[in-house]
Every structure is written in structure tokens, then in C-alpha cells.
C-alpha positions as CSV (number, residue, x, y, z in Angstrom):
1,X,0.0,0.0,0.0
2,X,1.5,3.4,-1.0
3,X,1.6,5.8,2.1
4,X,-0.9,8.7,2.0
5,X,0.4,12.3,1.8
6,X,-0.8,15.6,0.5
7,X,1.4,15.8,-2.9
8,X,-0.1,16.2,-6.1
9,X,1.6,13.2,-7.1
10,X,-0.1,10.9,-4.8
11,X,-3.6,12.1,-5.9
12,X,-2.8,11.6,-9.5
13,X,-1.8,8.0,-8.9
14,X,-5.0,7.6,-6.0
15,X,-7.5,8.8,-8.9
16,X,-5.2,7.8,-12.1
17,X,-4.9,11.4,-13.4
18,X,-8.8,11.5,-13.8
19,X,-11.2,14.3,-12.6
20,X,-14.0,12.8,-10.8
21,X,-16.2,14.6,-11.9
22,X,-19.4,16.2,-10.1
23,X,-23.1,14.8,-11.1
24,X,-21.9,12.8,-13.9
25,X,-18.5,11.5,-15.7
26,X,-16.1,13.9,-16.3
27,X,-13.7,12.9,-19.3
28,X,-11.0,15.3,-18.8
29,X,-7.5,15.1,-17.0
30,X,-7.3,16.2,-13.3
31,X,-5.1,19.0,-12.6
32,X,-6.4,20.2,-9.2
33,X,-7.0,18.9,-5.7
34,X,-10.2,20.2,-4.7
35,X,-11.5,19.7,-0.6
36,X,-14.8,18.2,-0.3
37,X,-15.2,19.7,2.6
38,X,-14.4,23.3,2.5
39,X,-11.2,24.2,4.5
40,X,-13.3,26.8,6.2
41,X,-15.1,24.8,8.7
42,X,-12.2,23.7,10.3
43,X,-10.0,20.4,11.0
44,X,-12.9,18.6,10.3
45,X,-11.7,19.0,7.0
46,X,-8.7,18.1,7.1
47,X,-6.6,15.1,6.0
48,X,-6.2,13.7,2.8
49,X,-9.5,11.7,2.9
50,X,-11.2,14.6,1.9
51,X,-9.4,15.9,-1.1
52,X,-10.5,14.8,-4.6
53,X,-9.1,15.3,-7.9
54,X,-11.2,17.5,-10.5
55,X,-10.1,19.8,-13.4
56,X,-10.1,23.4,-13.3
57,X,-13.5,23.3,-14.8
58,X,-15.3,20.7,-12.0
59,X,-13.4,22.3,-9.5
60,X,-14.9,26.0,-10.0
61,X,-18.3,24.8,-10.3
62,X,-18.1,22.4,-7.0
63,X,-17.1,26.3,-5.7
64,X,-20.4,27.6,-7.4
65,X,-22.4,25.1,-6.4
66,X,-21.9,25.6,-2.9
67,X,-20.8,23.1,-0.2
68,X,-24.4,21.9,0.9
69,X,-24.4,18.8,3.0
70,X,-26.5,17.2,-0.8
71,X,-23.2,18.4,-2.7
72,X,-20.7,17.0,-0.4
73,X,-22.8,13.6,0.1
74,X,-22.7,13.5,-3.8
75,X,-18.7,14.3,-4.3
76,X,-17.8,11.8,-1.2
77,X,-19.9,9.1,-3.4
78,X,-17.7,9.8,-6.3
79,X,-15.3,9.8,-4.4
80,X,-15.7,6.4,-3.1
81,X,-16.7,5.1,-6.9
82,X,-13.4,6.4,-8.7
83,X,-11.1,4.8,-5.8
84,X,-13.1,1.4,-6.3
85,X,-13.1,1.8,-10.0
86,X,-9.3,1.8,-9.7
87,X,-8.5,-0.7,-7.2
88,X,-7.3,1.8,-4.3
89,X,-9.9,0.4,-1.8
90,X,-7.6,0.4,0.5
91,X,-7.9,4.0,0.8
92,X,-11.7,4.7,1.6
């Protein structure tokens, strides 16, 4: 198991360069690391558990949409589907 860290490079191997996307399949390259839970409300939001990887694109309208407890349900699920998609269940 590779050791989690906060490095770009470990989140473009944990999500294989991909952008997870928001509502639906995103097709392009991730670029960004993007907080599910915003870093405003504290430690509760730290940790590399709550990072994702989205293009610049995803990642400004997860900022648009708002961090509603709907929106972060939805990006933790896809979350959780790109990790199994790519074998790194060992880091749910």
C-alpha cells in the first residue's frame, strides 16, 4: 500500500490522473486537488480523505455550487466510486 500524503503526485496516482467529476463522468485530466469539505469549517476538514481530484473546470463549479451537506454527500460518493473503479480500496 503506498503511504498517503498531501502531494499532487499521490492524488494523480489515487485517482489515475482523472477528474472525478461532479453529477456525472467527467472525461477530462485532473489538474487540481479540490476539498470536499471546505477548509473553512475547520479540522474537520482536514486530511487527505477529503481531497479529490477534478479539473479546473469541476473544480470551480463544485465552488459555485456551494458546499451543501447534498453536494458533499454526492462528491464523497464519487469519491468512493473512482477509488473502487481503480483498485485503491484500501484507501476509503
Amino acid at each position: 500500500m503506498r503511504e498517503p500524503n498531501d502531494s499532487i503526485e499521490f492524488f494523480v496516482w489515487l485517482f489515475n490522473g482523472r477528474c472525478v467529476g461532479l453529477n456525472k463522468t467527467c472525461w477530462n485530466q485532473g489538474t487540481d486537488r479540490s476539498h470536499i469539505i471546505p477548509k473553512s469549517r475547520g479540522s474537520i476538514a482536514s486530511g487527505w480523505k477529503n481531497i479529490v481530484f477534478h479539473c479546473p473546470e469541476c473544480h470551480s463549479e463544485y465552488h459555485r455550487m456551494g458546499a451543501s451537506e447534498n453536494n458533499i454527500e454526492m462528491l464523497q460518493a464519487r469519491r468512493e466510486k473512482y477509488l473502487v473503479m481503480f483498485g485503491r480500496e484500501d484507501y476509503l
